[in-house]
N, C-alpha and C positions, 0 to 999 in steps of 0.2 A: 616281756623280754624274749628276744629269740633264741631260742637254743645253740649252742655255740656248736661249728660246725667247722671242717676240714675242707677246703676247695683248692683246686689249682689253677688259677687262673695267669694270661700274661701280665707283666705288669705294665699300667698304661702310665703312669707319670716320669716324670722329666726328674734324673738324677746325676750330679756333675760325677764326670769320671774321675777318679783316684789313681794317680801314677801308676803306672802299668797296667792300666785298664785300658780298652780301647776305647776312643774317644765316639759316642753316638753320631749318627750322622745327620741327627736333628736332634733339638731342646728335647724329643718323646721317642728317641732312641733309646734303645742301650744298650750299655759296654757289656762285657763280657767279664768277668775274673779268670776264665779259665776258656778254651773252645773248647772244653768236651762238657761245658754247664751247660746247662739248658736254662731259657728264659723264662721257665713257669716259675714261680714261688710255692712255696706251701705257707698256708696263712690260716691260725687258727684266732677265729675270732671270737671275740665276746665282751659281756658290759661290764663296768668300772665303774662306778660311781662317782669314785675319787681322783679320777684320769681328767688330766685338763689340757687346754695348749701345750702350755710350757714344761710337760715333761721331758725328760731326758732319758734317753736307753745308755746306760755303760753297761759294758762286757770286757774286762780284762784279756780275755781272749779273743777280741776280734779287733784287730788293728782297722780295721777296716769302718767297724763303726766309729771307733776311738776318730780315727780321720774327719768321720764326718759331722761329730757331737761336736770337732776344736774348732770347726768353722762358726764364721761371726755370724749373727742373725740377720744379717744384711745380704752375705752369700745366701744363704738357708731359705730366706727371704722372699729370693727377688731376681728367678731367672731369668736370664735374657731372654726378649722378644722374640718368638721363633721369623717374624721378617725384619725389614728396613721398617722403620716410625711412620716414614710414608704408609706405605701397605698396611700397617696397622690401622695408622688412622682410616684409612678408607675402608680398609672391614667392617672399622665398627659405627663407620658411618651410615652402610648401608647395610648394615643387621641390626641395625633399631627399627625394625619391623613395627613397633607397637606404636611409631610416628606416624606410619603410614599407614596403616591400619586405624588409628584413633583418626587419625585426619581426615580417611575417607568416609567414617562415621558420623564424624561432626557436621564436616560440608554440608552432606545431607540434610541434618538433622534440622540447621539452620535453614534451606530453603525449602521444607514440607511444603508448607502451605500452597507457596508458586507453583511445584511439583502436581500439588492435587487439583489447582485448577486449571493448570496446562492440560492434565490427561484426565479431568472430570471423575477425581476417586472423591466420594464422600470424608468426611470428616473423621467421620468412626472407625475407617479402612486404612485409612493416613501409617499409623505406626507398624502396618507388615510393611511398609518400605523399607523400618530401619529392622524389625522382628526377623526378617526372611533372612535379612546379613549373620542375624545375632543366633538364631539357631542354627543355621548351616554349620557356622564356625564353631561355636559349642559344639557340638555333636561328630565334628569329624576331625577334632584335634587328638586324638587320641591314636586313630587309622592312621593318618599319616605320621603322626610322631613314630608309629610303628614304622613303617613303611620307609622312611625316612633312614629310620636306622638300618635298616637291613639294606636298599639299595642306595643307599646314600644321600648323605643331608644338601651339600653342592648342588647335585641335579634335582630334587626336590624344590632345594628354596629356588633357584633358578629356572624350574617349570612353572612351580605356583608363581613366580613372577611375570614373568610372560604372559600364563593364563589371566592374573588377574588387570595386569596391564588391556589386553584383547577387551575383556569384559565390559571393565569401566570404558574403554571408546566405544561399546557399542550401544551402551545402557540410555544413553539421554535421549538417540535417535529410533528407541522402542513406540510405537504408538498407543497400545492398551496400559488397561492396570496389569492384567494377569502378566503379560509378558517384562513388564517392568519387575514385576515382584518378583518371578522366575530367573529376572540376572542378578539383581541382590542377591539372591539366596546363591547363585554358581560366584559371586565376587566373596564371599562368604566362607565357598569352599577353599577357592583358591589361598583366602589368607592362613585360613584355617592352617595351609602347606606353609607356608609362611614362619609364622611366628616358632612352635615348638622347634622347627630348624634351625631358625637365626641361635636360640638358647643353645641348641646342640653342637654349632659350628662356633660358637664363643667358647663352652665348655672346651671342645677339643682340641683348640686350636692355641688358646692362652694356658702356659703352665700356670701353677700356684702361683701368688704373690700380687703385688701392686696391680701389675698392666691387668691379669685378672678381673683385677678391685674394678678398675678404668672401665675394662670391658662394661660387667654387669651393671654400673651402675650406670654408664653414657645408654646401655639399655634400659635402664627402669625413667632414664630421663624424656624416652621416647612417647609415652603416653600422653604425661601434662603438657607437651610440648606441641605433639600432634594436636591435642584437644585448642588449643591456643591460633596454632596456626589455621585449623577449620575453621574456627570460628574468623579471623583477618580474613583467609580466600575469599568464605563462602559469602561474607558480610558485603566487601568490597565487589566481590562479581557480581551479587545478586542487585546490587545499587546503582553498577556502572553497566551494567553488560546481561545478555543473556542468561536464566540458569544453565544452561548446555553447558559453558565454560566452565564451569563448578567442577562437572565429571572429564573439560578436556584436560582441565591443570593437574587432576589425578593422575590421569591416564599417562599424561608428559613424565610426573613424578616416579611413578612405578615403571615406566621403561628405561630411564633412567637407572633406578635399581636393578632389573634386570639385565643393564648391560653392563654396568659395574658390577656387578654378583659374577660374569662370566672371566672379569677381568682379573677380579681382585681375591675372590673365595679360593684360597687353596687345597690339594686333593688331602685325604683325608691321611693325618698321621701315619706310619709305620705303626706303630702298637697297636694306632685302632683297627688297620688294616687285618695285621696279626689276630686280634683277638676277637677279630667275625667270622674269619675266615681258619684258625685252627682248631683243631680237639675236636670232638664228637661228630655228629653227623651234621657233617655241613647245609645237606638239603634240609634234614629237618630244621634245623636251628634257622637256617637263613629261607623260611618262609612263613608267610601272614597268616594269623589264624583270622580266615573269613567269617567263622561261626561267631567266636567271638565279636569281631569286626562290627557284625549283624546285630548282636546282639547289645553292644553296648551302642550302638549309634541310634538304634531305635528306639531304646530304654530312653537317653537324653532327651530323642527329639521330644518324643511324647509329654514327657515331663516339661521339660522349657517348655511346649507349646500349652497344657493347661495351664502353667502356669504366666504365660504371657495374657491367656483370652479368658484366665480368670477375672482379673479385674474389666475387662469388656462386656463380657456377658453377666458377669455378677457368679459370685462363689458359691451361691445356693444349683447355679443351674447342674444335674444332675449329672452328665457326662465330663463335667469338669474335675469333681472328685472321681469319678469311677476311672479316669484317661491318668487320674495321680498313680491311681492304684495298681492300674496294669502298667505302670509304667517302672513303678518302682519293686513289681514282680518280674519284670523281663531284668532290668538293673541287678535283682538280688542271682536270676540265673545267671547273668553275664561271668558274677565272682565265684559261685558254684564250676563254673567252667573254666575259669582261667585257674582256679584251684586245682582242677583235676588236670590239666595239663602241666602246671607245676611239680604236679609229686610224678604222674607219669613219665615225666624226663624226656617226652617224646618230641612233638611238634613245642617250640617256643610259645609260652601266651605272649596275648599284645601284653600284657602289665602284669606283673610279678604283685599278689596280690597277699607273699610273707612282707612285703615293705612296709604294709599298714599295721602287723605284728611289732614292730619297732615305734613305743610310742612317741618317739620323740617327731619319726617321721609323718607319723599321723595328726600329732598336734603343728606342725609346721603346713601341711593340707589345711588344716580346721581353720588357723590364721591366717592363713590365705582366703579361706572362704569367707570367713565373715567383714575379712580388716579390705576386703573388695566391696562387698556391701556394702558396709558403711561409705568410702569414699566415694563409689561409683553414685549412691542416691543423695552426698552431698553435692556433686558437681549438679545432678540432674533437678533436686528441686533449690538449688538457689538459681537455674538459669529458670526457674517457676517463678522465684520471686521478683528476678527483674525485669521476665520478660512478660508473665502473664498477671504478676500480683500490680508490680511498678509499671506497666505498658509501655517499657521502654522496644525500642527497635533491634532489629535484629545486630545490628553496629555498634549501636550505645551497650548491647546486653554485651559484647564483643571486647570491648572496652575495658570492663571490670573483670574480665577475665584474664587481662595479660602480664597481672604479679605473677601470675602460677606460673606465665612460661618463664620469666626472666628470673622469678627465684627458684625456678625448678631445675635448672643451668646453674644457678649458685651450687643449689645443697646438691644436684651430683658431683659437682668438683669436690667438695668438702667431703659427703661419704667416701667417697673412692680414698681419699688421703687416711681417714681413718679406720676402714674397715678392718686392715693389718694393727690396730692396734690399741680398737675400744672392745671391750668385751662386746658379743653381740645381742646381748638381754639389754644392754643399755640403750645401744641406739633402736632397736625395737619398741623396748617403752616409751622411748621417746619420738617414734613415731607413731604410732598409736594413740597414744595421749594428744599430738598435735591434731588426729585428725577427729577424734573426739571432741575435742574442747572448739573446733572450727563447726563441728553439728550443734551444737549446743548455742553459738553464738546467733545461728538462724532460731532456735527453738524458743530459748529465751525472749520476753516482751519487752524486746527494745522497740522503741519508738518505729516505724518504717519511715517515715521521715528523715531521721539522723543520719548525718552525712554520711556517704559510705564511706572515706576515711578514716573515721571511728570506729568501725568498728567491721563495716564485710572488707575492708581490704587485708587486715589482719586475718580474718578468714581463712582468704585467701590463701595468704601465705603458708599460714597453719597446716590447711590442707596437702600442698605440694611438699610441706618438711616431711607430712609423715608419709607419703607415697613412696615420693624417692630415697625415702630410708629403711622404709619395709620390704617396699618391693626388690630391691637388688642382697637384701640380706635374703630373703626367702630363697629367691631363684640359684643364688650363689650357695648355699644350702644344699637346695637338691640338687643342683649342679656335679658337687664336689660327695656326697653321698652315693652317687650311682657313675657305673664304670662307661667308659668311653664310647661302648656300642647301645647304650642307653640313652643317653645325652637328648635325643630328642626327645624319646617318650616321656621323660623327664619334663621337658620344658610344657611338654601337650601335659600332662598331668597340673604342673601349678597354674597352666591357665585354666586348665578345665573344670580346678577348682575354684580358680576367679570368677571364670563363667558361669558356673553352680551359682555363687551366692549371689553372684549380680543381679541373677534370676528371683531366686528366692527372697531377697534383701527387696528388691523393688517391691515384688508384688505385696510383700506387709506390709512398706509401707506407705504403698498404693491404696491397700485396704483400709489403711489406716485414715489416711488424710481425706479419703470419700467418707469414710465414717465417719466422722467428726465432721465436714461440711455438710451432711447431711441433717447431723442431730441442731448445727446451728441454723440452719435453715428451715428446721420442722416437718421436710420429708421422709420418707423412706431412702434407703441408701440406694434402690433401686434408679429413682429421681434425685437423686444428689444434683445432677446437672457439673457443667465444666468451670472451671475458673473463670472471675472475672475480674478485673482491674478496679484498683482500691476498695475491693469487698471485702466485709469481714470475715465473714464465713470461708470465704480461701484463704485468707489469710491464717488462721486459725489451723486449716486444712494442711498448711503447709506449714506450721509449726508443731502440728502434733507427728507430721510426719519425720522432721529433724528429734525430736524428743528418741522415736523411733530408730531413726538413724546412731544417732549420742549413743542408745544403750548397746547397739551393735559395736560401736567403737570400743567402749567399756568392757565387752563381754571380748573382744579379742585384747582387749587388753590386761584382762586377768591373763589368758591361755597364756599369756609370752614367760614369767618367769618360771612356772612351772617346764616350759620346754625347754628352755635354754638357762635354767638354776646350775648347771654346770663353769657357768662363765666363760666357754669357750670363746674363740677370736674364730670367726669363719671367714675371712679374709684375710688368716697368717698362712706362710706355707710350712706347712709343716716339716721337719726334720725325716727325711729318710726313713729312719726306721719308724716311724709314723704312720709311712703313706704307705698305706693297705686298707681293706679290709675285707668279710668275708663273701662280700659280693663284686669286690674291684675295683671299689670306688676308691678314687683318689686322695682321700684325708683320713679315710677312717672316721667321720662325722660319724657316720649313722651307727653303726657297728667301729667300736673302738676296739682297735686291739690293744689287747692287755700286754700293758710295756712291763718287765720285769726289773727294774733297777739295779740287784744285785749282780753281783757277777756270776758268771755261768756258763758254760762250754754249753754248746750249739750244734749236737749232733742231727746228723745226715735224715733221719727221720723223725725228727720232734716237730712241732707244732709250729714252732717259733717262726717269726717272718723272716727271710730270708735277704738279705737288704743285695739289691741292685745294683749295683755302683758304676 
């Protein structure tokens, strides 16, 4: 629990004016009750056990709250749109970053082989095509989510688009391996700029309530959606036409976004403006900790990379554990140092490292990390089972993937409708549970022959309910727990811990399925050898690895009611005197301020939150 603490900060959310207030001049304005008040609050925070949604602050003595408790939950709710529907719609059309991002991964993924004999890469070298993308991006979400906040998320996501637009037209007309693997890895960085933005310019830009809901969840629908459509481009280009095409239909798609990003992303809020740029030392606060910077992007890469060329080279080879070790020594400095800038007060860290003191915010990272794993290594070995166990083609394999995208468009409609109004332990469990019990369907000895109607189309589906239902609860989570000028680092943190586990998820149960092929085969795991079509022994490989997966799903599915046993709604918006707490952040999630019920006079220097009207 964090010690409860006194801050001043502006306040960053949206609150309707009260007759004789002056009216905001946007939804994240605000009024004034008097012109000699000032717009700081004083917020004294701290936990509650017994604090849920739907409490209520009365004060007899303050008309003001009395005002805002009479209003229906529908006002309270469900602020208006800060633009026209149009402009919305097209924000969040093209800040589902994770479409484009998943898509540009997939493409790929689907045409290796062509890839490798076009530029003569060995077989074994094959996966730094899609690794180069996959570390870059791990490793530097974090720098720019920083970086982002401080000079701005607009020009950020609108650089890295640009950049990674240039990239991708340049990458298919490379003629080596090295220099191929060299723009992976820079199309990597770029996104890397990308994603935590897109979360950050969602967060800032939609008040509490519905459109919100809209927002993050048309975002978590971006993933399964991307993944879907890779696999149509890549399947269809690579059958009818050149691979080049593969990288020019990208390249088309992301300049697309970055001219819509120029057109339609607007500047950043009043409050958030305010609250980058007031109080303390401006220089210090509004610059990059480099040391940091260094130190955490190192620590990653190191780590993703033994942990990628572990399973390559085999886990015994020596420098593979001694590269975990120093990697996860640099990592432990990284928090040693954002610590000591933390209590110093001096230069800002990249990442406030009391937010993992709060465990609810920590067990929301954890389920992030693992409830990635499990899903990312279900997509990844059932496209094993049909494309390397069942020899189907890279089309057919294409095929049985497009429930996820068309039910993955269903269940964001439907979350969005009810995040304002299920508890969110529930629709957690029940994603979670869906994506577990779709690992279990590959693991279990069903026949491989049975039709896939019976039972992988159900999978399927299973899979995408619990994506799109985890994923925009998590995000919207940290979203609405950290204050406005955070918003990116924010979003670079939940992927980064996506990214963590994707890493670490795979390579168990990469170890896992070589070792089991192995012992069925009567090798060393050394000579396990690759999959082969209708063999047992892969077969087997790829069910112990789903076994694997399943208990990943199960194990983030204990963590959910312990973190969210409070029954909150994180898709309600919360009532006025609500929206605080002792870091800024929008709901009060993380740090709940203590609502006192009784009545109570509200003097000038109490603790009490100071409601904005």
């Amino acid at each position: 629990m964090i010690e409860a603490e006194r801050v001043s900060v502006p306040s960053p959310t949206w609150a309707p004016p009260t007759s004789g207030d002056a009216a905001p001049s946007s939804p994240y304005g605000q009024g004034n009750r008097g012109k000699n008040e000032s717009n700081d609050h004083q917020i004294e925070s701290g936990s509650n056990p017994n604090h849920s949604w739907n409490t209520r602050a009365s004060s007899g003595d303050n008309s003001d709250t009395d005002d805002a408790i009479n209003k229906t939950d529908d006002e309270q709710q469900q602020p208006p749109l800060p633009f026209s529907k149009a402009r919305c719609i097209a924000l969040l059309t093209h800040t589902t970053s994770p479409f484009e991002q998943t898509l540009s991964l997939q493409t790929v993924v689907i045409i290796l082989p062509t890839i490798g004999e076009a530029l003569s890469i060995p077989e074994s070298r094959l996966q730094w095509i899609v690794s180069s993308y996959s570390l870059a991006f791990g490793c530097f979400l974090l720098l720019w989510g920083r970086i982002a906040d401080i000079y701005g998320k607009r020009l950020i996501f609108i650089a890295g688009s640009v950049w990674v637009t240039v990239i991708i037209a340049v990458t298919p007309f490379l003629p080596n391996e090295i220099a191929f693997d060299l723009f992976r890895a820079l199309h990597g960085l770029g996104a890397a700029a990308n994603v935590p933005t897109a979360i950050g310019i969602l967060g800032v830009t939609f008040a509490p309530g519905r459109a919100k809901n809209y927002a993050f969840s048309t975002y978590a629908a971006g993933a399964p959606l991307g993944s879907v459509f890779g696999n149509i481009v890549s399947g269809l280009i690579a059958e009818y036409a050149s691979w080049k095409w593969v990288f020019g239909a990208s390249a088309i798609m992301a300049g697309a976004i970055s001219v819509l990003g120029i057109i339609v992303i607007p500047p950043p809020p009043p409050a958030v403006t305010r609250a980058l740029e007031g109080g303390g030392d401006r220089k210090s606060a509004a610059s990059v900790d480099w040391i940091g910077a260094f130190l955490v992007t190192v620590g990653l890469l190191l780590l993703l990379f033994a942990l990628t060329e572990g399973n390559v080279v085999g886990w015994s080879t020596p420098w593979v554990s001694a590269l975990i070790v120093v990697s996860l020594l640099i990592v432990a400095a990284f928090v040693f140092w954002q610590r000591h800038l933390e209590k110093s007060g001096g230069r800002a860290p990249l990442v406030k490292v009391s937010l993992f003191g709060n465990l609810r915010f920590s067990a929301v990272m954890l389920i992030m990390c693992v409830f990635f794993a499990s899903f990312n290594n279900y997509l990844i070995f059932a496209t094993y089972f049909f494309q390397n166990y069942q020899g189907l083609s890279p089309l057919q394999t294409m095929l049985r993937f497009i429930p996820t995208g068309i039910g993955g468009c269903i269940v964001a409609a439907v979350v969005a409708r009810i995040l304002d109004r299920v508890p969110t332990v529930f629709i957690l469990l029940c994603g979670n549970l869906s994506v577990s019990v779709a690992c279990l369907l590959f693991a279990v000895p069903i026949p491989p022959s049975t039709s896939y109607f019976a039972w992988a189309l159900w999978a399927m589906l299973l899979s995408v309910i619990g994506a799109d239902t985890t994923w925009p609860s998590l995000t919207l989570f940290t979203s609405r727990s950290l204050p406005p000028e955070d918003q990116a680092v924010g979003g670079a943190l939940i992927n980064a811990a996506g990214q963590l586990g994707r890493a670490v998820g795979l390579a168990i149960s990469t170890a896992t399925q070589t070792a089991v092929m192995a012992s069925a085969r009567g090798v060393p795991v050394e000579h396990a050898g690759g999959m082969e079509a209708w063999d047992p022994p892969t077969l087997r490989g790829i069910r112990a690895a789903n076994w694997v997966n399943f208990g990943l799903g199960v194990a983030s599915l204990v963590i959910v009611p312990f973190a969210f046993r409070s029954m909150e709604i994180v898709g309600r918006a919360a009532p006025p005197s609500e929206k605080s707490n002792a870091d800024g952040g929008e709901e009060g999630i993380m740090h709940e301020t203590k609502v006192n019920e009784q009545k109570r006079p509200e003097p000038a220097d109490s603790g009490d939150v100071r409601l904005q009207q």
